[in-house]
KOLTOR-505109 format. One line per 3 residues: for each residue x, y, z of C-alpha. Coordinates in pm, whole numbers, plus 50000, padded with zeros to 5 digits. Example, Ala and Ser with C-alpha at 12.3 -4.5 7.8 and 13.67 -1.06 7.14 Angstrom:
2
51230:49550:50780 | 51367:49894:50714 .
***
This chain:
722
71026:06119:78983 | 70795:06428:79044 | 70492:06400:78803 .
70375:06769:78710 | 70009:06827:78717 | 69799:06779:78420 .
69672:07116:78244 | 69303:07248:78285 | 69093:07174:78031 .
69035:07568:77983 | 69420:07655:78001 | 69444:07870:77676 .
69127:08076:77827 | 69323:08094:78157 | 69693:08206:78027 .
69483:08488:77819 | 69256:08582:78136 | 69635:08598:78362 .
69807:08802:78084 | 69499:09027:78061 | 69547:09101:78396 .
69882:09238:78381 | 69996:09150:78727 | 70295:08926:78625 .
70594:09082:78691 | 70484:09389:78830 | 70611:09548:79173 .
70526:09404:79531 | 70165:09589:79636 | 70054:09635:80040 .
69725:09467:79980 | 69841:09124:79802 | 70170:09143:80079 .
69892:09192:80410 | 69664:08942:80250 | 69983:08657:80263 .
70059:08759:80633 | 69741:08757:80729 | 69713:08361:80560 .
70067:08310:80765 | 69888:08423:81065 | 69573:08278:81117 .
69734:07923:80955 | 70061:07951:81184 | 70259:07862:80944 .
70618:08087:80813 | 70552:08062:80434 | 70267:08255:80282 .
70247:08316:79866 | 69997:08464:79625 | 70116:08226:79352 .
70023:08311:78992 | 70033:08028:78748 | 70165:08141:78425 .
70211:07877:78122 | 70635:07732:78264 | 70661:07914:78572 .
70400:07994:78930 | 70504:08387:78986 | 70467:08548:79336 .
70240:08835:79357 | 70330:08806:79777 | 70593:08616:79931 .
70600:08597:80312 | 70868:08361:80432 | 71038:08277:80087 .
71255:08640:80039 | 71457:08617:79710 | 71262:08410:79538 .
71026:08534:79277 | 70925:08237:79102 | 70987:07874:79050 .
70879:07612:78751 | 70580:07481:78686 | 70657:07144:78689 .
70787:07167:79030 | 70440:07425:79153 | 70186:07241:79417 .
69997:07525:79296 | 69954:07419:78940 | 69770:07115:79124 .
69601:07346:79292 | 69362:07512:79007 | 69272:07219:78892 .
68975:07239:79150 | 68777:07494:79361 | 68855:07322:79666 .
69097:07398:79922 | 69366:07154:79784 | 69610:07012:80090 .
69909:06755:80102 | 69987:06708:80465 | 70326:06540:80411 .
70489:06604:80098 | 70757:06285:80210 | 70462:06074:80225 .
70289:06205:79895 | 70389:05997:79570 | 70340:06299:79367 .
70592:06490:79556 | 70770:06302:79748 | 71080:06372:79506 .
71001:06728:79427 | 71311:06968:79487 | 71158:07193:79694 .
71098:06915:79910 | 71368:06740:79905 | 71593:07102:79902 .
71565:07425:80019 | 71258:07509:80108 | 71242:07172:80268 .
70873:07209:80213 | 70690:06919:80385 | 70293:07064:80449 .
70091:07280:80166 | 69767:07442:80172 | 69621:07628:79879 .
69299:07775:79805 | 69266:07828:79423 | 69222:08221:79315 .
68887:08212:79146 | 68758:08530:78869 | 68441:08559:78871 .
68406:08417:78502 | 68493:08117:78702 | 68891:08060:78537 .
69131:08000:78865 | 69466:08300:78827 | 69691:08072:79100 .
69622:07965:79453 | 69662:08183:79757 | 69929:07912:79983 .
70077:07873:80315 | 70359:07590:80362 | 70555:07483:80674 .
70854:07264:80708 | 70709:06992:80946 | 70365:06766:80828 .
70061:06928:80951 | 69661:06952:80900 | 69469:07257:80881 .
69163:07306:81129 | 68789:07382:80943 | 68841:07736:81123 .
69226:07775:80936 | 69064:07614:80645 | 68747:07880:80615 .
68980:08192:80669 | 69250:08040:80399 | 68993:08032:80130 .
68805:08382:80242 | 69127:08501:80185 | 69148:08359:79849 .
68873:08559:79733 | 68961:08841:79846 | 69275:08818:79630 .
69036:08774:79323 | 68854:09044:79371 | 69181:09260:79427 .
69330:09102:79088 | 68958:09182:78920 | 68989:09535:79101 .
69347:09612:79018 | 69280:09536:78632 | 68973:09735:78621 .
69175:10037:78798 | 69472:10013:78506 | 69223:10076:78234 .
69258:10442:78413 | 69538:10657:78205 | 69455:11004:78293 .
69735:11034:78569 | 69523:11233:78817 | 69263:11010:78834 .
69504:10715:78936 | 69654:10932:79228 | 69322:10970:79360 .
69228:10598:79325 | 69564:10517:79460 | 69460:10659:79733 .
69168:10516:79790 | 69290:10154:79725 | 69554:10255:80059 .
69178:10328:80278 | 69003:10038:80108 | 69338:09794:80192 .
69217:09814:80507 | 68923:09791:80472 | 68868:09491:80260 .
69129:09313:80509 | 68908:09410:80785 | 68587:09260:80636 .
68755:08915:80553 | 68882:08944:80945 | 68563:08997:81039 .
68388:08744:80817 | 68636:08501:80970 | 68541:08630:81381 .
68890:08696:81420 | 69030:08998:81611 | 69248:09210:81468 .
69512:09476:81585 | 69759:09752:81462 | 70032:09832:81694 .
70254:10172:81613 | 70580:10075:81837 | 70732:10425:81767 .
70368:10584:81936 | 70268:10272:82124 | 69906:10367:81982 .
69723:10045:81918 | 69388:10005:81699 | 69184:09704:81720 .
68838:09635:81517 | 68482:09519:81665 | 68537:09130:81652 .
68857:09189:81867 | 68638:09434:82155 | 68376:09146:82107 .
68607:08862:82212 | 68635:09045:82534 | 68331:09145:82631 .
68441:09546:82564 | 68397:09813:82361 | 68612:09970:82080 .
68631:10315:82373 | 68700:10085:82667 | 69025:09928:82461 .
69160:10279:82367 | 69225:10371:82678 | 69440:10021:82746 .
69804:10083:82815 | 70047:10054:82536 | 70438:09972:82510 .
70688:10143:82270 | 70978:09960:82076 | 71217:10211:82363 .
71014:09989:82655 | 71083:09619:82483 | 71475:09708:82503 .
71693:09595:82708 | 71649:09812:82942 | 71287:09926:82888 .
71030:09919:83135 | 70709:09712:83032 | 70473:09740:83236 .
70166:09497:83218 | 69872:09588:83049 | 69512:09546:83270 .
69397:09324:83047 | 69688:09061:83036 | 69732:08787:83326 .
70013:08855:83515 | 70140:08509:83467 | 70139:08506:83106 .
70298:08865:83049 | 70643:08748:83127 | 70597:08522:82808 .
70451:08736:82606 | 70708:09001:82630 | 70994:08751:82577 .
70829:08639:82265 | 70783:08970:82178 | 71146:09048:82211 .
71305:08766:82072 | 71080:08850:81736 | 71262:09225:81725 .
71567:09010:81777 | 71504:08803:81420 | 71512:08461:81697 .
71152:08396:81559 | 71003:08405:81221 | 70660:08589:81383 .
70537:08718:81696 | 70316:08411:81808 | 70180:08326:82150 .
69905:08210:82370 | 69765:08444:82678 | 69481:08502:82888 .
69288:08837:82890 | 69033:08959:83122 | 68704:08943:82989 .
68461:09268:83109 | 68257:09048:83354 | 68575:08949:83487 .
68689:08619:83364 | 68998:08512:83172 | 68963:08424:82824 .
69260:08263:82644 | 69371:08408:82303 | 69669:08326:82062 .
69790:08608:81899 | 69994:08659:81684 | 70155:08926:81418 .
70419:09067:81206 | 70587:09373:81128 | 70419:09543:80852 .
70600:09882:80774 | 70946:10059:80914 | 71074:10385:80934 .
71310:10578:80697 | 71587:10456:80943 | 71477:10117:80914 .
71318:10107:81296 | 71017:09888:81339 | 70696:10161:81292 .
70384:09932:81255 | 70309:09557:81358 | 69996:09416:81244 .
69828:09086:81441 | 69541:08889:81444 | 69358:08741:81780 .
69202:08442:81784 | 68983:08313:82119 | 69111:07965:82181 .
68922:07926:82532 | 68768:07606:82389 | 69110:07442:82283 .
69232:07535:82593 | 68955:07341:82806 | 69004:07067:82570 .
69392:07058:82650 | 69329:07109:83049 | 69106:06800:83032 .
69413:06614:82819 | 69626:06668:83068 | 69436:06583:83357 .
69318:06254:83188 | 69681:06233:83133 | 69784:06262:83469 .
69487:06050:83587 | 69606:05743:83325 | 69935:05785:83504 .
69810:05756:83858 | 69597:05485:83776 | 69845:05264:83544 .
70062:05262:83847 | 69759:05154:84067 | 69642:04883:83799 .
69964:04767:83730 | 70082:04886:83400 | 70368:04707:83240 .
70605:04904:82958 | 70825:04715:82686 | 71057:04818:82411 .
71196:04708:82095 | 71479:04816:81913 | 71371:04772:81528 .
71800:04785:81484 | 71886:04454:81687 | 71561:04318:81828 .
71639:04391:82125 | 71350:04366:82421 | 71302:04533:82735 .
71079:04452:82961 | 70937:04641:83273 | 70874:04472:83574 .
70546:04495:83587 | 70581:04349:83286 | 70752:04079:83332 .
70494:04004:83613 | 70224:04002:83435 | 70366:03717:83261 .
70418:03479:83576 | 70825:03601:83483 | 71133:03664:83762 .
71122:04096:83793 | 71441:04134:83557 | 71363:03882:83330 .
71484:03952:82909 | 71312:03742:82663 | 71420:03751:82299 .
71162:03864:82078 | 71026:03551:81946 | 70975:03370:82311 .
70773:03747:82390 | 70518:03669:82116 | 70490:03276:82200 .
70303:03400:82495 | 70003:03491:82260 | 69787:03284:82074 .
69934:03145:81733 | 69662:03291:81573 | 69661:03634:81699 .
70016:03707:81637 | 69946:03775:81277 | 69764:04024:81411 .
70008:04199:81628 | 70277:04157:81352 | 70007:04350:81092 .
69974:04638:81389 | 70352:04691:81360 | 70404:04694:81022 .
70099:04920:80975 | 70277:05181:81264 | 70589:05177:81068 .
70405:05288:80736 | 70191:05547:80897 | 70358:05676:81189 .
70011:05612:81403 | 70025:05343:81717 | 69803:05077:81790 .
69568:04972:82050 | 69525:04559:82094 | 69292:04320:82361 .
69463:04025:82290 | 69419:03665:82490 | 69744:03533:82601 .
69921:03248:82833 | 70188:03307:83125 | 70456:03109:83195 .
70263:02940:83466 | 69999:02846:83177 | 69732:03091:83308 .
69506:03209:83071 | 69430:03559:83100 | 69362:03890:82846 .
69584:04187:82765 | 69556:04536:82645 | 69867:04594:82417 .
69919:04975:82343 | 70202:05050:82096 | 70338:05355:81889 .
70689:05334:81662 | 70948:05620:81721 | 71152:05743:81442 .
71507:05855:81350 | 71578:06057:81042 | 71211:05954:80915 .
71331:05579:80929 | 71155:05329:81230 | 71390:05252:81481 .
71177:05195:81768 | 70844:05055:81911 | 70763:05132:82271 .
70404:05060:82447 | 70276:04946:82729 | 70062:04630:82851 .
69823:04572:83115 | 69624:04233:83212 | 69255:04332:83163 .
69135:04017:83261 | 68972:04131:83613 | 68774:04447:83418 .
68644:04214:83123 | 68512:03986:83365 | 68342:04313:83561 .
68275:04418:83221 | 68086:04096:83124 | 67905:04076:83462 .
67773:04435:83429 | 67630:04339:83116 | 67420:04047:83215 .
67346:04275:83515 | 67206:04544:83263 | 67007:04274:83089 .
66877:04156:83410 | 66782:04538:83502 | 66627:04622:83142 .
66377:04319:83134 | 66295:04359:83486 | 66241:04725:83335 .
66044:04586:83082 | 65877:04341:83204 | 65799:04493:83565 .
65399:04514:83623 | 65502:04854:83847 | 65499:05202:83702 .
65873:05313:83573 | 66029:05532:83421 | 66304:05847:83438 .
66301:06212:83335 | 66558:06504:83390 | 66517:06806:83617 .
66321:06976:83355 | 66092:06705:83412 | 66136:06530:83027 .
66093:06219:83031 | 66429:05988:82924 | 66275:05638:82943 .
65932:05490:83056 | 65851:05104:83045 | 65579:04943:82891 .
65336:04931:83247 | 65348:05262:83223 | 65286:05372:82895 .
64966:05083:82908 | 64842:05279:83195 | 64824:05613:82976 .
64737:05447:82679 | 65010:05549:82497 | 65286:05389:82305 .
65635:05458:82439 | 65777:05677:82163 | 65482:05892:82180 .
65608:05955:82557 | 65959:06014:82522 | 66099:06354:82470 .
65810:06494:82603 | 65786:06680:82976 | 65588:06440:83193 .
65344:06782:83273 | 65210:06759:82932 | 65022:06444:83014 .
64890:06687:83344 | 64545:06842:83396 | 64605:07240:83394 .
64576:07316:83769 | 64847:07001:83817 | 65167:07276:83648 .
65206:07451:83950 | 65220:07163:84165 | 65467:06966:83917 .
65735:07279:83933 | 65701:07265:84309 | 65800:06866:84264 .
66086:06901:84034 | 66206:07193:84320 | 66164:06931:84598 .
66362:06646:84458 | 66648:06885:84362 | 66662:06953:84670 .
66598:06671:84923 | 66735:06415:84679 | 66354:06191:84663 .
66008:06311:84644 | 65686:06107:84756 | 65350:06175:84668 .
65062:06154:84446 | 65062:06322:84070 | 64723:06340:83859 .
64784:06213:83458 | 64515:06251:83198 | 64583:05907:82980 .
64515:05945:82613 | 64144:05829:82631 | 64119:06168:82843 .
64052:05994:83151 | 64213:06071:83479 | 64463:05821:83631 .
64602:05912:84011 | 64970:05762:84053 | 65118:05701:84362 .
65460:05768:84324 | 65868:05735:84521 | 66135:05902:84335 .
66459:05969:84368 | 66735:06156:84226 | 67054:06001:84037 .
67349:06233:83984 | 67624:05902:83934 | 67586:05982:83523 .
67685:06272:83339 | 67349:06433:83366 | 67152:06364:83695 .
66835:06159:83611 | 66529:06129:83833 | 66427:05779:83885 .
66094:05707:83957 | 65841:05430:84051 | 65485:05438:84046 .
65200:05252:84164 | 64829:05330:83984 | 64599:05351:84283 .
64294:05541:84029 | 64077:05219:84116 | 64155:05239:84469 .
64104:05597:84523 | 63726:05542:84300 | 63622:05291:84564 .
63780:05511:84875 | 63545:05774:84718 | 63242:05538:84678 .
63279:05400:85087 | 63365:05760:85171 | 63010:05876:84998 .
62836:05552:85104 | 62904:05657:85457 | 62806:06026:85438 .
62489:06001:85227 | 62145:05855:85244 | 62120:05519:85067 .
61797:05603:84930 | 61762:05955:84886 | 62116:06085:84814 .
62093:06346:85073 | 62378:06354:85312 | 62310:06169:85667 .
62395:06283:86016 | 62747:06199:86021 | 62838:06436:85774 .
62669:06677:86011 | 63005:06646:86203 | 63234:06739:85939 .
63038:07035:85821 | 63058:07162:86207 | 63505:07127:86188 .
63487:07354:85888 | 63241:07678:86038 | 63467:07985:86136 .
63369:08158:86503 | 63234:08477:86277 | 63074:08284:85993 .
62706:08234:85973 | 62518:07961:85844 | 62119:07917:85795 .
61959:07608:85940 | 61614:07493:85862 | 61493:07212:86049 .
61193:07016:85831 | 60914:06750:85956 | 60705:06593:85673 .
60316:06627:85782 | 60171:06256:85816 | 60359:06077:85687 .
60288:05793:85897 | 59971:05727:85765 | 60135:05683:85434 .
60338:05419:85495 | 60028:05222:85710 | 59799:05280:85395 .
60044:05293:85047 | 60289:05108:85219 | 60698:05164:85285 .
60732:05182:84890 | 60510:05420:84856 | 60692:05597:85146 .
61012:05583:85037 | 60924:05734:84678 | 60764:06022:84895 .
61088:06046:85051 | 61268:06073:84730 | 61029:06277:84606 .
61113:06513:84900 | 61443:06536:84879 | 61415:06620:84520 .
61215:06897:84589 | 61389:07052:84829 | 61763:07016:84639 .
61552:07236:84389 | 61498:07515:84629 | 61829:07591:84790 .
62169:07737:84646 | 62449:07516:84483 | 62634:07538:84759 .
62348:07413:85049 | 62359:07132:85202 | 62023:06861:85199 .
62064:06627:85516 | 61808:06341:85575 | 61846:06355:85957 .
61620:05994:85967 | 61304:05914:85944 | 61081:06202:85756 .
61326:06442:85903 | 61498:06667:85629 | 61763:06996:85720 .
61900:07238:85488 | 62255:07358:85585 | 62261:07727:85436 .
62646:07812:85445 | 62722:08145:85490 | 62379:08289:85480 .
62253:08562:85708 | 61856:08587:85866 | 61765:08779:85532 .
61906:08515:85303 | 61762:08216:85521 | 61422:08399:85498 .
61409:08402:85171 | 61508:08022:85088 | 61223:07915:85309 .
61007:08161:85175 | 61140:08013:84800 | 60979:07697:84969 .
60686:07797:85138 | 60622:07987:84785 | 60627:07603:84622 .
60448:07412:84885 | 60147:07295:84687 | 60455:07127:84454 .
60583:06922:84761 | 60512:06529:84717 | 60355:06573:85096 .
60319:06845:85315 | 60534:06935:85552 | 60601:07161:85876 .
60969:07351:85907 | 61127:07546:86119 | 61428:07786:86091 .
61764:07981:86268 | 62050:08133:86221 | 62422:08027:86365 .
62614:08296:86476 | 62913:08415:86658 | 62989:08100:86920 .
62694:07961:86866 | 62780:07552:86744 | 62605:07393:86468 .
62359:07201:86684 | 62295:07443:86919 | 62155:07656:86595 .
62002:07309:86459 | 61797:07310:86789 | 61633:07611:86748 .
61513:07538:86440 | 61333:07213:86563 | 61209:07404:86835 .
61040:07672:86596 | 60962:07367:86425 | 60766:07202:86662 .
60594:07549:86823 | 60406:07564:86479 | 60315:07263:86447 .
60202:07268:86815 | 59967:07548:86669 | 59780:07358:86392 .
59465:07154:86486 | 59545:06799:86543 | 59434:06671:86229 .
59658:06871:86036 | 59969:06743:86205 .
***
C-alpha cells in the first residue's frame, strides 16, 4: 500500500510561502518550460516537471513529457518526499522501492519506474517543490547529471523569488518593459546555469538554418564563437524527404548518416527528443566525441518547426572507457576459447541443465553429457554449496550476478578449483533463468601461488641484499630503494622515496644526471659512476648497471650499485704515493711525464732548474735528519713563492724544479726574482737556473737548459761557495 510522505515540520510556513507566491495555477511561462527541457536533456530522460507541492495536490509549473496532465495527489507525489531534504532525493527502481512499489503512477500510466528530484529551495530556506526528471526503465544518475539537476533547481528558485517580486509591479507599462526583459534574461540565466554546468549549448532556427552556440560549446572544440558562425547549416526543407543535407566540416563523415536519421525520425514524432552521439573535429585536428541532444522549443503560426534548442556534452572520456570495454570484451572472448571456458544454463521453470562441452570436460564428463541439477552441485564441496545456493538467491533478489572460486571434484575424483561466473535473466520482472560460465583455474592458482613465493623470495633478497638497489622512473624519482642503500647515505628509506635521486647530487652532478636519464631511455641500460652526498654531507662514489623495465604500466629503471668510495680513496692515495715525494710532498720525476702529455705545441711553460748549495756537508756534519728537515724546509719555501697553479718537483737528491704553466720569459723572471728577492729566508742556500719552453720545444729539452744555466753560475762562484 503506498505510504505518503510525512509533512515538514515547517509545512504551515511553506503552504503560506507557495500561496504567497502566486504561481499555482497560473499559465505555462518559457523560462520554467526551457528550464524542464534542459533537466530532460542533460539527464536523458523523456519526463521533466517543475512540481509545486501545494497542501493535497504537486502542481506543474513545467511539464515536459507528461502533456495533459496538470497535477496529481499528494499522496501519490515522489516530490512531496522530495522537500523533506536539500539533497538530490533519487529512487532508482520504483518496483523495487517499498514506498512505491504500489504507487499508481507506477504501477499505471506513467509507468514511472526511475525519479530524480532536486528540492526548489527560497532563500529563507522553505523548499516550493522539486525540479524532477523520471524515465520508464530503472536507472542512476551520473555526479555530472546529478550537479546540473540541482543547478537547475536553483535556478527555478530564483525565477519563483524573481517572478513574485516582478507581480508586486501594477502600473501596466512597467510590466511590458520587465516582460521584456525577463524574455533577454531567459536566456540568459539558462545560459549561465549551462555554463556553470561546462555544457555546450545551441539554438538552431530550421526555417533560417542560422545556428547560435555559447562559449563552453566553441571551447569543447578547440574554436571560437566567429570560427562556428561560419559552419554550414541545414533547413527543415533539407531534412525532407527529398532534401539535400550536406555534411557539416565539423561532423565525421561516418557519424552524419546517423545523425541525420535521428534527426528526421524526431520531426517524424518516432522519438521523444533529438538524442545522439557524434564525433566533431577539434581545431588541432582531432575528433572529439559529443552527445547531443535537443528539442523543439517554438513553431511557427502554421505550426512548422521554427527553433530547436540542444545541449552538447563532450563524452570523449566515456567513449575511451567503452572502446577499452569492448576490446577487453573481445579479448575475454578470444581467450575463454583459448583457456577453455565452459557455459551452463538453468531454467528456474523446470530445472533444467545445460551443459557446454567444455563444460562437461572440465568435469572428467562424455562431451554431451546432461546432469540433473542436484548431481551438478555434488561435484562441489558439501560445504561450499551453501554458498553457491546464497549467490543465486541473492541474483534473483537484486538482479546483479555473481563471481565464485570454488574447489570441486570430477568424476574421475580429481581435485581441482573453479571460477563460477553467473547472472539471472528475467521475464516480465520474474527470474526465469541463470546462465554463466565456468572455467578450471587450477593451473593459474598454482602460477599464482608460485609467483608469490617467487615475490617473497625477490623482496628479501631485496631486502636483505648487501648490494646497492633500488628503482626510480624516467624523471629519475626514486620508487623503491633497499635498506644497503639507504645505510650507505645515511638515510632512512622513507626519507628517500618520492624524492628525485639528483637531490642527493653535488651541484655540478645535474647536468650529468639528465644526460643519464637520456641514455637509458634510449639504449635501454646505462653503466657508469654517479657522485651522492650521504646525509652526513660526505661524498660517496657508486658504481652503478642499470637497466630499463617497460613490462609494467609505467617503465621503471632498475638499478644496482656497488659503493667503491673506499676503493677510489685508496686508488687516490697509491696514485699520489706514486707521483709525490714521500718526504717532502713535492711531486717526483714520474709525474714529470704526465705534465709533458698535457703541454699544447703553442703553449709555454717556465722551468727553473734548482741545486741546493752544500748540502753535502750537512748531512756529513747534522746528519740525514738534519738533512731531510732542510729538505722540507726547502720545499716549503719554495711552494711559497710560485703561483697556485705551479708545479714543485723534487727531481732527487737536493735537486728541486718549478714547473711554471703557461708563463712567458717575463712571468718566469719575475717568480725567480720573487725568490732571489727571499733568499736570505731559504733554510740553505741554493744555486738555480731558468728557461722557457716554447713552440716544439719538449719539456726536457727546456728542463735542460735550465740546468745548464744552472750549472754555468755556479761554475762562476769560487769553490768554496759551491
Amino acid at each position: 500500500m503506498t505510504r505518503p510522505a510525512p509533512l515538514p515540520p515547517d509545512e504551515v510556513r511553506r503552504l503560506a510561502r507557495l500561496r504567497a507566491l502566486d504561481a499555482l495555477d497560473t499559465e505555462a511561462e518559457p523560462l520554467f518550460d526551457a528550464l524542464a527541457q534542459a533537466a530532460a536533456l542533460v539527464v536523458g530522460a523523456p519526463i521533466a516537471l517543475v512540481s509545486l507541492v501545494d497542501e493535497r495536490r504537486q502542481w506543474f509549473k513545467a511539464n515536459v513529457g507528461l502533456e495533459g496532465t496538470g497535477e496529481t495527489p499528494r499522496d501519490v507525489a515522489f516530490c512531496a518526499h522530495a522537500i523533506l531534504g536539500d539533497e538530490l532525493f533519487v529512487v532508482p527502481d520504483a518496483h523495487a522501492d517499498p514506498r512505491f512499489a504500489d504507487n499508481p503512477l507506477v504501477t499505471a500510466d506513467p509507468n514511472i519506474r526511475f525519479y530524480a528530484g532536486a528540492p526548489i529551495r527560497m532563500s529563507d530556506g522553505l523548499r516550493m517543490g522539486a525540479l524532477c526528471v523520471m524515465d520508464r526503465t530503472p536507472r542512476e544518475l551520473d555526479a555530472n547529471q546529478a550537479a546540473i539537476l540541482q543547478q537547475l533547481a536553483r535556478a527555478v528558485s530564483e525565477a519563483l523569488e524573481q517572478r513574485a517580486a516582478e507581480l508586486e509591479l501594477n502600473d501596466a507599462i512597467q510590466r511590458e518593459a520587465l516582460a521584456e526583459r525577463r524574455r533577454d534574461e531567459e536566456r540568459l540565466r539558462l545560459a549561465s546555469v549551462l555554463e556553470a554546468t561546462r555544457a555546450g549549448a545551441w539554438e538552431w532556427n530550421l526555417q533560417t538554418g542560422d545556428v547560435h552556440f555559447n562559449a563552453q560549446y566553441a571551447e569543447i572544440l578547440g574554436r571560437t564563437l566567429e570560427e562556428l558562425a561560419a559552419s554550414r547549416s541545414l533547413t527543415l526543407r533539407d531534412l525532407g524527404p527529398d532534401g539535400r543535407c550536406v555534411r557539416p566540416e565539423l561532423m565525421h563523415e561516418d557519424d552524419w548518416p546517423g545523425v541525420v536519421r535521428n534527426l528526421r525520425q524526431y520531426l517524424r514524432h518516432e522519438r521523444d527528443a533529438f538524442d545522439c552521439d557524434a564525433r566533431m573535429q577539434h581545431k588541432d585536428g582531432h575528433w572529439v566525441w559529443v552527445h547531443t541532444s535537443g528539442r523543439i522549443t517554438h513553431w511557427t503560426a502554421d505550426g512548422e518547426p521554427l527553433l530547436m534548442y540542444g545541449t552538447l556534452l563532450d563524452i570523449s572520456g566515456r567513449k575511451a572507457v567503452e572502446q577499452k570495454l569492448h576490446e577487453s570484451e573481445a579479448f575475454l572472448d578470444r581467450a575463454g576459447r583459448i583457456a577453455g571456458v565452459g557455459g551452463w544454463q538453468l531454467d528456474l521453470r523446470n530445472n533444467e541443465l545445460v551443459w557446454s562441452d567444455q563444460t562437461c570436460i572440465i568435469h572428467d564428463l562424455p562431451v554431451g553429457y546432461v546432469p540433473t541439477l542436484d548431481e551438478a552441485l555434488a561435484f562441489f564441496d558439501a560445504d561450499r554449496r551453501a554458498e553457491i545456493e546464497d549467490s543465486v538467491r541473492r541474483a534473483a533478489a537484486d538482479g546483479k550476478g555473481w563471481d565464485l572460486e570454488l574447489p570441486m571434484t570430477t568424476a574421475r575424483k580429481r581435485r581441482i578449483q573453479v571460477r563460477m561466473v553467473g547472472t539471472v535473466e528475467f521475464e516480465d520482472g520474474e527470474p526465469v533463468r541463470l546462465i554463466g560460465a565456468l572455467q578450471d583455474v587450477t593451473v593459474r592458482n598454482r602460477a599464482v601461488q608460485a609467483l608469490q613465493v617467487s615475490e617473497r623470495r625477490f623482496r628479501r633478497l631485496f631486502e636483505e641484499s648487501l648490494g646497492l638497489i633500488c628503482t626510480h622512473d624516467l624523471h629519475g624519482v626514486l620508487l623503491a630503494v633497499n635498506p644497503a642503500a639507504a645505510d650507505a647515505l645515511g638515510y632512512p628509506i622513507a626519507e628517500l622515496l618520492g624524492r628525485r635521486l639528483s637531490e642527493f647530487m653535488p651541484a655540478e652532478m645535474q647536468p650529468f644526471f639528465d644526460a643519464y636519464l637520456a641514455e637509458v631511455a634510449r639504449n635501454g641500460s646505462a653503466t657508469g659512476l654517479l657522485r651522492l652526498v650521504a646525509k652526513d654531507g660526505t661524498h660517496r662514489t657508486w658504481q652503478y648497471h642499470n637497466t630499463l623495465d617497460e613490462e609494467g604500466d609505467e617503465p621503471q629503471v632498475l638499478g644496482h650499485a656497488l659503493d667503491i668510495t673506499e676503493r677510489e680513496r685508496h686508488e687516490r692515495q697509491l696514485r699520489d704515493w706514486s707521483i709525490r715525494d714521500a718526504l717532502t710532498g713535492c711531486f717526483n720525476r714520474r709525474y714529470l711525464a704526465e705534465v709533458a702529455d698535457t703541454i699544447a705545441r703553442d703553449e709555454p711553460w717556465g722551468c727553473v732548474a734548482i741545486d741546493l748549495d752544500r748540502f753535502k756537508q750537512v748531512n756529513d756534519t747534522y746528519g740525514h735528519q738534519r738533512g731531510d728537515e732542510v729538505l722540507v724546509a726547502m720545499a716549503a719555501f719554495l711552494k711559497r713563492h710560485v703561483r697556485k697553479q705551479d708545479i714543485v718537483v723534487r727531481a732527487g737528491g737536493d735537486e728541486f724544479l718549478l714547473l711554471l704553466p703557461r708563463a712567458d720569459e717575463a712571468q718566469t723572471q719575475e717568480i725567480v726574482k720573487r725568490i732571489e728577492a727571499d733568499r736570505a729566508q731559504a733554510p740553505i742556500g741554493f744555486t738555480l737556473g731558468q728557461a722557457v719552453r716554447r713552440d716544439d720545444a719538449t719539456l726536457d729539452e727546456a728542463l735542460a737548459r735550465a740546468d745548464r744555466e744552472l750549472y754555468a753560475i755556479r761554475a762562476k762562484r769560487p769553490a768554496v761557495a759551491r
